[in-house]
N, C-alpha and C positions, 0 to 999 in steps of 0.2 A: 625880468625877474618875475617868479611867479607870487603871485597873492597868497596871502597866509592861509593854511587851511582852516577851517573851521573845524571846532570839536563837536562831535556829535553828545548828547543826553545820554549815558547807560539808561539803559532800558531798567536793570536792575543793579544791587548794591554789588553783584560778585561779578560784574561786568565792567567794573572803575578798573581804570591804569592809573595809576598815583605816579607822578616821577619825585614827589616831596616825599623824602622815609618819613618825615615825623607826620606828614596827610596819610600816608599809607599806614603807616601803625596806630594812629586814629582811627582808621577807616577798620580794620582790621580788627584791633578793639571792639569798636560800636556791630562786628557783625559774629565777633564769638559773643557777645553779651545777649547777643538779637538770639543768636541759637540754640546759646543757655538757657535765655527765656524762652523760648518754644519746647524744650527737652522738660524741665520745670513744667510745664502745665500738667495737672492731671490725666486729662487725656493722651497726650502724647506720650504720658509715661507707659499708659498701658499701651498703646501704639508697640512704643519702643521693647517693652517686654516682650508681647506677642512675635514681634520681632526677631529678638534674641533666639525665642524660643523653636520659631520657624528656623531659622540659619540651623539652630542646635541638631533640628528632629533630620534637616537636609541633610546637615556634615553626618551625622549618623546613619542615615541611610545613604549616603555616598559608601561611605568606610565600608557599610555591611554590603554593599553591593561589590565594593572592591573584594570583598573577604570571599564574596560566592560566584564572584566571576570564573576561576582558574578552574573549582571543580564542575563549574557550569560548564563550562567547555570542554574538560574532558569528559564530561557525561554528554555532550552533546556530540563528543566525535567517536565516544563509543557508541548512542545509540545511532550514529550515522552509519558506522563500521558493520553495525548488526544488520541495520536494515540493507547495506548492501549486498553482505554476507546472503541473508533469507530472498531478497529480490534474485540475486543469482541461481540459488535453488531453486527458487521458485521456475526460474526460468527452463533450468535443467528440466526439472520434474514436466515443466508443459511439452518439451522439447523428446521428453521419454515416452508420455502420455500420445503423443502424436503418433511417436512413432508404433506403438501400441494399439493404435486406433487403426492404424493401415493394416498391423498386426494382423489384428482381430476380423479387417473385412476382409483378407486375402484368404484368412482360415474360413471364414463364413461360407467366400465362395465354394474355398476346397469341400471343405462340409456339405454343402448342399448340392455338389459335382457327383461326391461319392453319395451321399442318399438315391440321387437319384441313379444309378449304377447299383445301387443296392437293390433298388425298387427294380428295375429291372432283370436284375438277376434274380429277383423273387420270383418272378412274373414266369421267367422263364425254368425257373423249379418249380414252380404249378406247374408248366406246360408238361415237362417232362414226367411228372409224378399222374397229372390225368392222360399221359401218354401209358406210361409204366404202368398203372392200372387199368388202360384200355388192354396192355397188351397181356396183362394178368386173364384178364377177363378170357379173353381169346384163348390164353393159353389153355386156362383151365375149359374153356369147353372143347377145347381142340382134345385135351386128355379124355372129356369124358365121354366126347364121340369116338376115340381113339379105345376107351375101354370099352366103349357099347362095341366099335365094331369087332374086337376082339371075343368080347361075350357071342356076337352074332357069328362069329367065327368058328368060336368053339362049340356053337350048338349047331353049324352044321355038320361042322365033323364028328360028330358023336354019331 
C-alpha cells in the first residue's frame, strides 16, 4: 500500500482545491469580498477607469482599422498595379532609348564616312577648278599669241 500523500500549502488563495462545497463557497466568498475590496480602493478605481478607457480607445481603434483595411488594400493593389504598369514603361522606353542609342552611333559613323567623302570631293573640285583655270590661263594666251600671230601675219601680207 502506498502512504497517504501529503497536501502541499497553495502558494496563494486562487490556488486552493476545496472538495467541501460549503469550504469552497466560503473560500470563494472571502476572495470576491478580497476583490471587491481592492476594486473599492481609490486608487484602483482610477487604475480601473484608465483601464476601461484604454480597452475603449483599443476596441475603437481595432474597429477603425477594420473599417480602413479593405480600401487600404485596394489602394494598396492599385498603387501596386501602377507601379507595375510605369516600371514596365519604364522598361520599354530604356529598351527604345538603347536602341536609339545604337541608332544614333551607326548614323554618327555614316555622318562622318560621308563628311569625310565630302571633304574630299571638295578637295578634288579645288583640284579641278585650279586645273580649269590653269587651263583658262593657257587657253587665253594660246588665243592671244594665236591673234598676235595672226596680226603678225596680216602685216606681212600687206
Amino acid at each position: 500500500m502506498r502512504p497517504p500523500r501529503q497536501q502541499r500549502q497553495p502558494r496563494s488563495p486562487r490556488q486552493v482545491v476545496v472538495a467541501d462545497p460549503e469550504l469552497a463557497c466560503r473560500r470563494l466568498e472571502e476572495l470576491s469580498a478580497e476583490l471587491l475590496g481592492r476594486l473599492t480602493e481609490p486608487g484602483r478605481q482610477q487604475e480601473l477607469k484608465l483601464a476601461r478607457q484604454q480597452a475603449a480607445s483599443t476596441r475603437a481603434s481595432r474597429e477603425q482599422a477594420a473599417v480602413q483595411y479593405p480600401p487600404a488594400q485596394r489602394a494598396r493593389k492599385l498603387a501596386q498595379s501602377r507601379l507595375e504598369t510605369a516600371q514596365s514603361e519604364l522598361r520599354a522606353a530604356n529598351e527604345r532609348n538603347g536602341q536609339q542609342d545604337k541608332d544614333n552611333q551607326g548614323l554618327r559613323r555614316t555622318l562622318q564616312r560621308l563628311q569625310e567623302q565630302l571633304e574630299e570631293g571638295r578637295a578634288e573640285v579645288k583640284k579641278c577648278k585650279e586645273a580649269a583655270a590653269r587651263a583658262e590661263e593657257k587657253e587665253a594666251s594660246l588665243r592671244q599669241e594665236d591673234d598676235e600671230l595672226e596680226c603678225s601675219r596680216a602685216n606681212m601680207q600687206e
